[in-house]
N, C-alpha and C positions, 0 to 999 in steps of 0.2 A: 641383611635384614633377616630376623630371625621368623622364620614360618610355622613354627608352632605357638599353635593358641594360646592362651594364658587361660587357666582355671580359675576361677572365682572359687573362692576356697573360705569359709566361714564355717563353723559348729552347728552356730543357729540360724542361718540362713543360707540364701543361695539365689541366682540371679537366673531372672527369666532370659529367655529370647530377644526381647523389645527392651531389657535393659534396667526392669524393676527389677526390685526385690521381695523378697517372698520367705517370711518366716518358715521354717519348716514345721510340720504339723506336730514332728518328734519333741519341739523347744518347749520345755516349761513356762510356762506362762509366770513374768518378771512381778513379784510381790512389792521391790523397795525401791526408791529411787536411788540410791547406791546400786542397788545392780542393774536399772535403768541405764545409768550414767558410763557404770560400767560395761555393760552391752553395746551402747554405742561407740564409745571409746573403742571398742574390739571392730564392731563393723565397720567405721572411719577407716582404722588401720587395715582391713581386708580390702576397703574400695580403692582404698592407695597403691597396695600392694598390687593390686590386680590392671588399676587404672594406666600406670607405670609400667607396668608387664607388658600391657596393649600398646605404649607408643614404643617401645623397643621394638614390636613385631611390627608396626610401623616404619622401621630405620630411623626412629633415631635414639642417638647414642647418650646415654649419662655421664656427664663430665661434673666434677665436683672442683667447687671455690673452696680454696685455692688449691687444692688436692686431695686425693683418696688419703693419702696418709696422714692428713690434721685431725686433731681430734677436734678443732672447732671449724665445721666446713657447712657447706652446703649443696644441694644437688640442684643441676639446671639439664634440660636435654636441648640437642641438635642435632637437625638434620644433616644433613650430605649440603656443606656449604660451597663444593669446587664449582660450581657451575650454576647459579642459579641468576637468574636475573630479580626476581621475585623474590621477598622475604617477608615473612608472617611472624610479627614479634610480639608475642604472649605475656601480657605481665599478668599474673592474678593480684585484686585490689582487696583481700581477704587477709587479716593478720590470721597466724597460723594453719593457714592454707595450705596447701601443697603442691607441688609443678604434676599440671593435669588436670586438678581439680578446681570449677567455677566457686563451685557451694558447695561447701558439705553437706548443708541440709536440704537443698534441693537434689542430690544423691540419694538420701535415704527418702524421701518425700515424693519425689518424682521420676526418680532413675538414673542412670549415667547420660541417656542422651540428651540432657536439661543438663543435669550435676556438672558433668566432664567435660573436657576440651576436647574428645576423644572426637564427636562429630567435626568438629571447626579445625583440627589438626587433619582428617582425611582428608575432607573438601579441600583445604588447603593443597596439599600434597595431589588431588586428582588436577588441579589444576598450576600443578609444577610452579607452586611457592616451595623453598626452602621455607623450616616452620624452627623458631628455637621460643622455648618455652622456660620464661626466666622464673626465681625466687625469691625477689625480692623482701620478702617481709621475714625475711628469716637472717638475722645479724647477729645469734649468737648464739651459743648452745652452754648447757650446764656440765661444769666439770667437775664428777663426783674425786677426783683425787683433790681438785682445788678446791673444792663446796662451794661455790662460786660459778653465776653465770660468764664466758669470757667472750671478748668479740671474735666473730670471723673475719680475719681478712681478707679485702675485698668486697667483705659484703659486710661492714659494720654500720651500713645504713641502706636503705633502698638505692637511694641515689648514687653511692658508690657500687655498691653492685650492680647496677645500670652500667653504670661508667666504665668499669670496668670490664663488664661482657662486650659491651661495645667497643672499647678501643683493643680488644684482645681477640676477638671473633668476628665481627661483624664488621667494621671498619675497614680490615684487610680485604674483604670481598666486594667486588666490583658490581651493583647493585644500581638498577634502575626505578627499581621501587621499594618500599619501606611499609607496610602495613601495621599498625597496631590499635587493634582492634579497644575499643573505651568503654564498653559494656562488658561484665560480671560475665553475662551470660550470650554469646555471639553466636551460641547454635542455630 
C-alpha cells in the first residue's frame, strides 16, 4: 500500500479539505466556450489523475485488459483478493467514465465525496470487503497509426469485460458474498 498522499495537482484550481474544488483567485476568468470546454476537459483529467492516485494509496493495484503492453487496453483496480470473504464489485454505469469515478459532473459540482468511489471504496475496505472496481464502458481505443478506433480484447463490450474479470479474478476466489452496489452514486 503506497503511504503517500496523492496531490491534486491542477493550473487552475485546487481541492479543498471536504473535497470541493476551488478556482484559484490567480485563474483568468474563461471568456469562450472553447476554453470553457477546454478547462474542464483539463480538470476531468486532473480529478482522474488524482482520484486513481488515492485508490492506490488505498492498496489497490491497477491491472490493465488484456495488458500494459496493448495499445488497445483498458484500466480496472483490485484489492488484495488472497483472503477475503467479502467482495465490493464496482461497475460505473457512465459511458466515458473512468474507474473511480460516479460522475464527473457531480466531481466538479459537488466534490469527490459525492463525485468519486473514493468514500464507498474506504467504507468498503474499513469493513474488510475486498473492493475491485471494473470499466466496463470502455471497448476500445483510437489508433492513431491505424486511424481507426480498434477493439479491446476482453473488453470489446461491457458484458465481455464483465465476463472476463470474473472468470479471470474473481471466480478463482472463494467468496461468500458478492456486493454490487446499482446506484451511480453509493456514497
Amino acid at each position: 500500500m503506497t503511504t503517500t498522499e496523492p496531490e491534486f495537482k491542477h493550473a487552475l484550481y485546487s481541492l479543498r479539505e471536504n473535497g470541493t474544488l476551488q478556482r484559484k483567485a490567480t485563474a483568468a476568468k474563461v471568456t469562450s466556450s472553447d476554453k470553457q470546454n477546454e478547462e474542464e476537459a483539463s480538470l476531468i483529467e486532473a480529478i482522474t489523475t488524482y482520484v486513481q492516485a488515492k485508490m492506490r494509496c488505498l492498496g489497490l493495484v491497477e491491472h490493465w485488459i488484456p495488458d500494459a503492453e496493448e495499445e488497445a487496453r483498458c484500466n480496472i483496480f483490485v484489492s488484495n483478493l488472497d483472503s477475503p470473504s467479502k467482495l465490493l464489485l464496482i461497475l460505473q454505469n457512465q459511458v466515458g467514465s473512468k474507474p473511480g469515478i460516479w460522475s464527473r459532473s457531480l466531481c466538479l459540482t459537488q466534490g469527490l465525496e459525492v463525485g468519486s468511489m473514493l468514500s464507498t471504496i474506504e467504507r468498503a475496505l474499513n469493513h474488510d470487503f475486498a473492493v475491485v472496481v471494473l470499466n466496463p464502458n470502455t471497448n476500445s481505443v483510437y489508433s492513431i497509426e491505424k486511424s481507426q478506433r480498434i477493439p479491446i480484447p476482453n473488453s470489446f463490450s461491457p458484458e465481455n469485460h464483465v465476463l472476463h474479470v470474473w472468470d479471470n479474478l474473481i471466480a478463482p476466489v472463494s467468496l461468500c458474498a458478492v456486493l454490487c452496489p446499482i446506484e451511480s452514486t453509493c456514497s
